[in-house]
DOPADO-700961 format. One record per residue (C-alpha): x, y, z. Coordinates in Angstrom, 3 decimals, padded with zeros to 6 digits. Example, Ala and Ser with C-alpha at 12.3 -4.5 7.8 and 13.67 -1.06 7.14 Angstrom:
# DOPADO-700961
x:y:z
012.300:-004.500:007.800;
013.670:-001.060:007.140;
END
This chain:
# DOPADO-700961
x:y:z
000.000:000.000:000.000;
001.484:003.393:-001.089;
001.690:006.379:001.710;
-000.504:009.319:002.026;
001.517:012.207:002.336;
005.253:013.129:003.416;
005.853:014.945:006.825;
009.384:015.175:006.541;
012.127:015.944:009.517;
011.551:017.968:012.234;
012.969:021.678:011.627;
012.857:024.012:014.486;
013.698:027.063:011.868;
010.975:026.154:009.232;
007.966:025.456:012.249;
007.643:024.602:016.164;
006.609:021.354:016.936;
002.876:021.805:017.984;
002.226:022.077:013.902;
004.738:019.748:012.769;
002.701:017.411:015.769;
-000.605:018.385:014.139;
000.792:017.271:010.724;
001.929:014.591:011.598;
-001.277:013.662:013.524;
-002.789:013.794:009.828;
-000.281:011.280:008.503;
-001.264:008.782:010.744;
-004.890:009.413:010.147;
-004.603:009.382:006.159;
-002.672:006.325:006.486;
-004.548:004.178:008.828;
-001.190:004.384:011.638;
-002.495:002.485:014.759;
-001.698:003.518:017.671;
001.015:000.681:018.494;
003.275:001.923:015.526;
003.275:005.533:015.453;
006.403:005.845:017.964;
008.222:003.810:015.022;
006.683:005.997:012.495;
007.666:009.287:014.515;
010.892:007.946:015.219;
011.724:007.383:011.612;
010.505:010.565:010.483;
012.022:013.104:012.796;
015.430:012.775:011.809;
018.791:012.496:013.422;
018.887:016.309:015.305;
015.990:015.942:016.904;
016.616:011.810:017.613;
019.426:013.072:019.241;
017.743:015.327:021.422;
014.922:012.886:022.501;
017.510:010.325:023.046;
019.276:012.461:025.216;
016.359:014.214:027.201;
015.309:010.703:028.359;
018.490:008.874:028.888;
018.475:006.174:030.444;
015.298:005.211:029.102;
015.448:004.315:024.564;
012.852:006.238:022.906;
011.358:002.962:021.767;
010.430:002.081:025.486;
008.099:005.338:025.210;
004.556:005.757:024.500;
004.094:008.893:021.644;
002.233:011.080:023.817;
005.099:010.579:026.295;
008.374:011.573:023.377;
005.902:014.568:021.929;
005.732:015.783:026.031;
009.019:015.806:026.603;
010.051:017.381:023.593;
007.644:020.166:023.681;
008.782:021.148:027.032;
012.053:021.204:025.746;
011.555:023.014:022.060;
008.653:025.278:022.892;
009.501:026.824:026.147;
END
């Protein structure tokens, strides 16, 4: 089955996260992303800057051990404070 849609990497100088989180949010609709798979999804998307900073905001933990709503929490209180 062929993808709805592109969201891309997360760039802090092109948007803030809240609307690259709403965007995203619409990927996963479009393409039928249950709820099990979208920290794989998000975590392939992102890109390596802002893996890097998740990774290191939650150290000791692996961002795969997270829940979504708990990596998009974290960041936001990190990129939009």
């Amino acid at each position: 089955m062929a993808l709805i849609g592109k969201v891309g990497e997360y760039d802090s100088s092109c948007e803030d996260l809240s609307s690259y989180e709403e965007r995203l949010e619409q990927f996963f609709l479009a393409n039928g992303v249950k709820t099990d798979r979208r920290v794989a999804v998000f975590l392939s998307v992102i890109g390596a800057k802002t893996y890097g900073l998740l990774k290191s905001l939650i150290m000791p933990d692996k961002p795969s051990e997270k829940t979504y709503d708990e990596l998009i929490t974290v960041l936001k209180k990190t990129l939009d404070s």
